[in-house]
C-alpha positions as CSV (number, residue, x, y, z in Angstrom):
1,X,7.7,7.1,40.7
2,X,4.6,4.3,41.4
3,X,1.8,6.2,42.3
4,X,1.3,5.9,46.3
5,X,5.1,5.3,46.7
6,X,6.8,7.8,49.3
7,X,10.0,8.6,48.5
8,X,12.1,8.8,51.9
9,X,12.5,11.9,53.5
10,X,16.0,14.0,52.3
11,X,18.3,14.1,55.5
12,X,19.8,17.3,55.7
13,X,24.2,17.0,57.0
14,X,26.0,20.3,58.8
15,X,29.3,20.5,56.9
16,X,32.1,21.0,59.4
17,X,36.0,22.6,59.0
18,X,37.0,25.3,56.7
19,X,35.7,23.4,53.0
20,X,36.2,20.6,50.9
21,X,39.0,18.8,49.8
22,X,38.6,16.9,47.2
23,X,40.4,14.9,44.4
24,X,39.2,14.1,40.6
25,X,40.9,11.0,37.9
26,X,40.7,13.8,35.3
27,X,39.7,17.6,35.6
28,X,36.8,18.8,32.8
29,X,37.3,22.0,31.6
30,X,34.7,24.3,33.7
31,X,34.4,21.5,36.2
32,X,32.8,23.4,39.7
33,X,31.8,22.0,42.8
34,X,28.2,22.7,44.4
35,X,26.8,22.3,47.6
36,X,23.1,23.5,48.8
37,X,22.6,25.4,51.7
38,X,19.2,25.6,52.7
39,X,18.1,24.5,49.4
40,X,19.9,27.3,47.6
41,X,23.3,26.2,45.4
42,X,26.5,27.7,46.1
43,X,29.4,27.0,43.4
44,X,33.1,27.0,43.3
45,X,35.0,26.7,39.9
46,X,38.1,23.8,40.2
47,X,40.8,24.8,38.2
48,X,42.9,21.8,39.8
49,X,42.4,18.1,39.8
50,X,43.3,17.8,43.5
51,X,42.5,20.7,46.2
52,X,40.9,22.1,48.9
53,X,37.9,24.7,48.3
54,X,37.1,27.4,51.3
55,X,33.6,28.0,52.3
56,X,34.4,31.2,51.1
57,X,35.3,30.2,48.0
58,X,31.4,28.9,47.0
59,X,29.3,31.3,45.6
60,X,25.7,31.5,44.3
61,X,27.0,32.4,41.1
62,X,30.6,31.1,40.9
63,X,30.9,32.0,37.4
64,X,30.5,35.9,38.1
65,X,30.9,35.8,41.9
66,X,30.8,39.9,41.9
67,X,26.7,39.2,41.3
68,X,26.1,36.6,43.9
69,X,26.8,36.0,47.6
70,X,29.5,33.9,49.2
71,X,29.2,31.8,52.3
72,X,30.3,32.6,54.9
73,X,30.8,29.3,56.8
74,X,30.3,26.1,56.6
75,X,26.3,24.8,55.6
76,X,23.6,22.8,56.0
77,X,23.7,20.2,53.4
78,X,21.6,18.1,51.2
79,X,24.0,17.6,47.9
80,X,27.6,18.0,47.0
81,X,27.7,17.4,43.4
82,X,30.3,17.9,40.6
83,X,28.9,19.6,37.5
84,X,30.3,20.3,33.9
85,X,28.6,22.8,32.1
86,X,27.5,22.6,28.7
87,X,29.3,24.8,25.6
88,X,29.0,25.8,22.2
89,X,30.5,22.9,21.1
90,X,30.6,18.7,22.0
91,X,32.7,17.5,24.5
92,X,33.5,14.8,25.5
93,X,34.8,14.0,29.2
94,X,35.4,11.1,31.6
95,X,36.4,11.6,35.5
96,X,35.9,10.2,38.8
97,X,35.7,11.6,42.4
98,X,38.4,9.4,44.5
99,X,38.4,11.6,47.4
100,X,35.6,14.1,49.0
101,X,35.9,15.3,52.3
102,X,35.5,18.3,55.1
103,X,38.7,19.8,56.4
């Protein structure tokens, strides 16, 4: 960033409906879906290349969801992003998002 430059405020978005739906070219192992609420991450593991993920689904720690918290309706947004984790080992994957929505 240029020194003096402002970057432009981040809008926040209220999410609406009962989750996600969304729909992915190819599914990465470990692929999860995250979305922010009130600047804290809540994550939901996709185990299918085409679904719909509940609010209740998203957890601050979707990988052991027994030691975070859930929501428990829909947010207040700044992100939705897709994430593959790293492993022990290379990999090597290739996918795009056709389809993200709010049902």
């Amino acid at each position: 960033m240029a020194t003096g430059v402002a970057m432009p405020p981040v809008m926040a978005f209220p999410a609406t409906g009962t989750g996600i739906a969304y729909t992915l070219s190819n599914l990465p192992t470990g692929a999860r879906l995250i979305i922010d609420n009130g600047g804290k991450d809540y994550c939901a593991i996709l185990t299918l290349p085409s679904a719909t993920v509940p609010w209740s689904s998203f957890n601050t720690t979707c990988y052991t969801p027994a030691m975070g918290v859930a929501l428990t309706g829909p947010p207040t947004a700044t992100q939705i992003k897709f994430e593959v984790p790293s492993g022990t080992a290379a990999q090597a994957f290739n996918f795009c998002v056709t389809s993200l929505k709010f049902m």
